[in-house]
Structure formats: structure tokens, C-alpha cells
N, C-alpha and C positions, 0 to 999 in steps of 0.2 A: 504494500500500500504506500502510494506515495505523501508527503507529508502536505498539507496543506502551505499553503504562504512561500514554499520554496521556488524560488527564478533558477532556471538553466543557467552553466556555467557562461553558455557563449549561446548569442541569439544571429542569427542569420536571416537574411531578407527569404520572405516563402518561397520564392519563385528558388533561390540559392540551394537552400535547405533540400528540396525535391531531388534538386539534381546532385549533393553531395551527401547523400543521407546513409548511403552503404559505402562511401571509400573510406578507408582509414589514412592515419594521419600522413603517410607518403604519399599517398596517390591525392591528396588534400592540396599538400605543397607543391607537389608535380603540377596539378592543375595552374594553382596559384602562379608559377613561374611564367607556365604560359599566358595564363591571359593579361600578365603583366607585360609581356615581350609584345601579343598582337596588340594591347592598348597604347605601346610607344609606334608599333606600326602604322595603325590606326589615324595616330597624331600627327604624325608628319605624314602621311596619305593626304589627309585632309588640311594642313596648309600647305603642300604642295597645288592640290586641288585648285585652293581656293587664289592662291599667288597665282594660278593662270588663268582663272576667271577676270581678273581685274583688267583692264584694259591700260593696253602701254600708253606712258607719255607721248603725246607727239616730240616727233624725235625732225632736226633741221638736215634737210639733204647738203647743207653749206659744212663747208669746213672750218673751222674756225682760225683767224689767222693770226699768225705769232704778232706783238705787239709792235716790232721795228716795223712789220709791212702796214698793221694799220695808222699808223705815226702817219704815213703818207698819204693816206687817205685825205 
């Protein structure tokens, strides 16, 4: 029987819980490693992404000219 008033040592979001509820503690951390590695994937995925949605500077087809030649000008 369990005691009334007592909380779990460690609480997990439901959806977590379902899915890690028969591993033990290596295959816990195993997970954990990975979905740390695809979440730094993930991140820079998506500012990669998003740095190419933005549209470039307009950029000047002129070259620009060293300051002795514009002095002449």
C-alpha cells in the first residue's frame, strides 16, 4: 500500500514519462545524449534556415575607389 501524501522522487512531463517508463537508467542517459546532440542540430538547422530567408543587402555593381583616385575626382 502506498502511503498517502508521498510525491515521486522525479516527475516527468506525461507525454516523457510514456515513452521512458521501461528503460533503465543507461538506456535513460543514452537517450538523453541524443536528443541533446539533435537539439544543437536542430538549432543551427534552423538559423541556418532562417539567415537564408532574409533577403540580401543590395549590394553596388561599382567598385569602390582607392582615395588618391577619388582626390581627382
Amino acid at each position: 500500500m502506498k502511503a498517502i501524501g508521498v510525491r515521486p522522487a522525479v516527475t516527468l512531463e506525461p507525454e516523457l514519462e510514456c515513452e521512458v517508463a521501461l528503460m533503465n537508467i543507461r538506456q535513460r542517459r543514452t537517450m538523453a545524449k541524443k536528443f541533446e546532440r539533435w537539439a544543437h542540430q536542430l538549432w543551427i538547422s534552423a538559423s541556418i534556415l532562417e539567415r537564408r530567408q532574409r533577403p540580401l543587402p543590395p549590394r553596388s555593381s561599382l567598385k569602390a575607389l582607392p582615395a588618391r583616385k577619388q582626390a581627382l575626382n
